[in-house]
SEZALO-975550 format. One line per field, with one value per residue: z, y, x of N, C-alpha, C in turn; residue in one letter; chain; residue number from 1. Coordinates in steps of 0.001 Angstrom, whole numbers. Example, Ala and Ser with C-alpha at 12.3 -4.5 7.8 and 13.67 -1.06 7.14 Angstrom:
2
n_Z	c(7800_7080);
n_Y	c(-5690_-2250);
n_X	c(13190_12850);
ca_Z	c(7800_7140);
ca_Y	c(-4500_-1060);
ca_X	c(12300_13670);
c_Z	c(7800_7870);
c_Y	c(-3300_30);
c_X	c(13200_12900);
residu	c(a_s);
chaine	c(A_A);
num	c(1_2);
# end
This chain:
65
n_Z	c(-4453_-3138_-4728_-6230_-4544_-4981_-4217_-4665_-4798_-4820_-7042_-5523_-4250_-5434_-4465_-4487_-6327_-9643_-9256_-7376_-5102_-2743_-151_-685_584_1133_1083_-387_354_-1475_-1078_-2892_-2072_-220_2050_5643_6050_3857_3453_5986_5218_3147_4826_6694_4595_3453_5285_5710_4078_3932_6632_5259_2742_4856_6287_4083_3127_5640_5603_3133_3126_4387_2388_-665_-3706);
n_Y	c(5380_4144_2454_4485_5394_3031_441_-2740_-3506_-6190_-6227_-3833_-6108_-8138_-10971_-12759_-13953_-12895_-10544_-8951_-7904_-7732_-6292_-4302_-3620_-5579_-5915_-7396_-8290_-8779_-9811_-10761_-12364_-11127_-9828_-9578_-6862_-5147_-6123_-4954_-2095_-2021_-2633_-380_1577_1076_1762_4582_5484_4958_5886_8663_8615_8535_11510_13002_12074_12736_15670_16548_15658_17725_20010_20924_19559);
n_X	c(1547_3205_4465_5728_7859_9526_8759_7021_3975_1398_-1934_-4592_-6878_-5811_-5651_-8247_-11040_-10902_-9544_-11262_-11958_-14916_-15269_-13571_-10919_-8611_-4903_-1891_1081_3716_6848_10074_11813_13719_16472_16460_17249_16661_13707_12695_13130_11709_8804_8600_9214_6326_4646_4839_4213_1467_834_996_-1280_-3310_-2684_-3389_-5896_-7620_-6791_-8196_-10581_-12346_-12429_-13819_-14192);
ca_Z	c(-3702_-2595_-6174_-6777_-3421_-5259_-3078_-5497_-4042_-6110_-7437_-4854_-4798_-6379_-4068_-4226_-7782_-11007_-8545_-7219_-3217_-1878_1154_-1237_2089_717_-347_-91_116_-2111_-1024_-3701_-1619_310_2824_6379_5874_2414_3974_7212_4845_2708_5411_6891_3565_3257_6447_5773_2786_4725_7134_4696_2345_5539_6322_2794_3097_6580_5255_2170_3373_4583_1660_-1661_-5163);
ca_Y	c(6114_3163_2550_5722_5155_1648_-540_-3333_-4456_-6498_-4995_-4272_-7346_-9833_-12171_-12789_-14418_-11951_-9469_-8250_-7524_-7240_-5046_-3181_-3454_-6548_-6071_-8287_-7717_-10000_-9378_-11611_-12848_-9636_-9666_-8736_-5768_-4874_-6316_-3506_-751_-1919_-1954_788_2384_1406_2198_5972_5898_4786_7284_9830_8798_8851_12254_13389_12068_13440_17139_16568_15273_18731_20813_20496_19634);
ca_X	c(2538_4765_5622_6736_9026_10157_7794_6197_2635_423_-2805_-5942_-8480_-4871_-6297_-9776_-11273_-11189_-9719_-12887_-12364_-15851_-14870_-12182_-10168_-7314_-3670_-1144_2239_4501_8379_10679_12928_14419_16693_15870_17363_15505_12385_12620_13523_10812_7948_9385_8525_4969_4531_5291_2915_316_850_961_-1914_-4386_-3027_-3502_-6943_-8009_-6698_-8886_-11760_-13542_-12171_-14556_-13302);
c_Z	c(-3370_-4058_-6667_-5622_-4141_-4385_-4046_-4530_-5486_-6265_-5993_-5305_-5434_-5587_-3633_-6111_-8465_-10138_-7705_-5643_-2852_-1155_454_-341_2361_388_479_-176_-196_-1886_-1928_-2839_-1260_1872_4475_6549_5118_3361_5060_6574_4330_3034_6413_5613_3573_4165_6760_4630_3093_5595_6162_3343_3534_5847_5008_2667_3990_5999_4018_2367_3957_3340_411_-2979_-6147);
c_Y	c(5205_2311_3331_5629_3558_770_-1218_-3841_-4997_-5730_-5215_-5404_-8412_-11012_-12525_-12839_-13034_-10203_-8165_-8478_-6953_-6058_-4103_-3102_-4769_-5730_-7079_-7892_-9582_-9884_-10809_-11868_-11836_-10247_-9283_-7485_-4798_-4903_-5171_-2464_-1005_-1443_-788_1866_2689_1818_3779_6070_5740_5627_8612_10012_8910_10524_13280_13133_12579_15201_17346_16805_16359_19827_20219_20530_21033);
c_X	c(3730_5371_5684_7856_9815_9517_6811_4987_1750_-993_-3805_-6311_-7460_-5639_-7393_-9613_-11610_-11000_-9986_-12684_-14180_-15935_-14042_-11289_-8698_-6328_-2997_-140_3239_6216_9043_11964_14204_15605_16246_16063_16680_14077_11825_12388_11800_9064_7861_8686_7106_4079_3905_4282_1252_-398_269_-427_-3389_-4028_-3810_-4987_-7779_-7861_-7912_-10498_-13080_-13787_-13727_-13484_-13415);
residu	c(x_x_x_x_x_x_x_x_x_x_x_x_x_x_x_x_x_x_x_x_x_x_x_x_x_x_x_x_x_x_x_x_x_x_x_x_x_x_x_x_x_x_x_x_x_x_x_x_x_x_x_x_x_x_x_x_x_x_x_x_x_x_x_x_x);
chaine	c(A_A_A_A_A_A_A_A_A_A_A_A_A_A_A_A_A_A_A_A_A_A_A_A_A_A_A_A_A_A_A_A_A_A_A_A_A_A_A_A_A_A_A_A_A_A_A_A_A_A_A_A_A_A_A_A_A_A_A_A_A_A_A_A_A);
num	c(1_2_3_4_5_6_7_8_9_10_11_12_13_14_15_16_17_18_19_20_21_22_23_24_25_26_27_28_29_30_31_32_33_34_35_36_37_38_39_40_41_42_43_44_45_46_47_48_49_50_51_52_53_54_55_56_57_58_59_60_61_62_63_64_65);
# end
């Protein structure tokens, strides 16, 4: 979702060997040298995706496939 908004994150589990998170519960966020402005907008962004993939999962979560 936040790279379809333009928001690069590296993959789940980048940091942890052969990118294997245990907990599944890592990301990292890599900003390339952003502005503070960029940088705000940016978490600002993922922010809102975050938001919006827990509601997206709370609405889901009683329905069946």
């Amino acid at each position: 979702m936040a790279g379809e908004a333009g928001i690069a994150l590296t993959p789940a589990g980048a940091t942890f060997p052969y990118g294997k998170d245990p907990r599944d519960r890592n990301i990292r966020l890599a900003p390339s040298h952003p502005g503070p402005a960029e940088l705000g907008d940016a978490l600002e962004g993922l922010a809102l995706c975050v938001e919006l993939a827990a509601v997206e999962s709370l609405l889901g979560a009683g329905q069946e496939a």
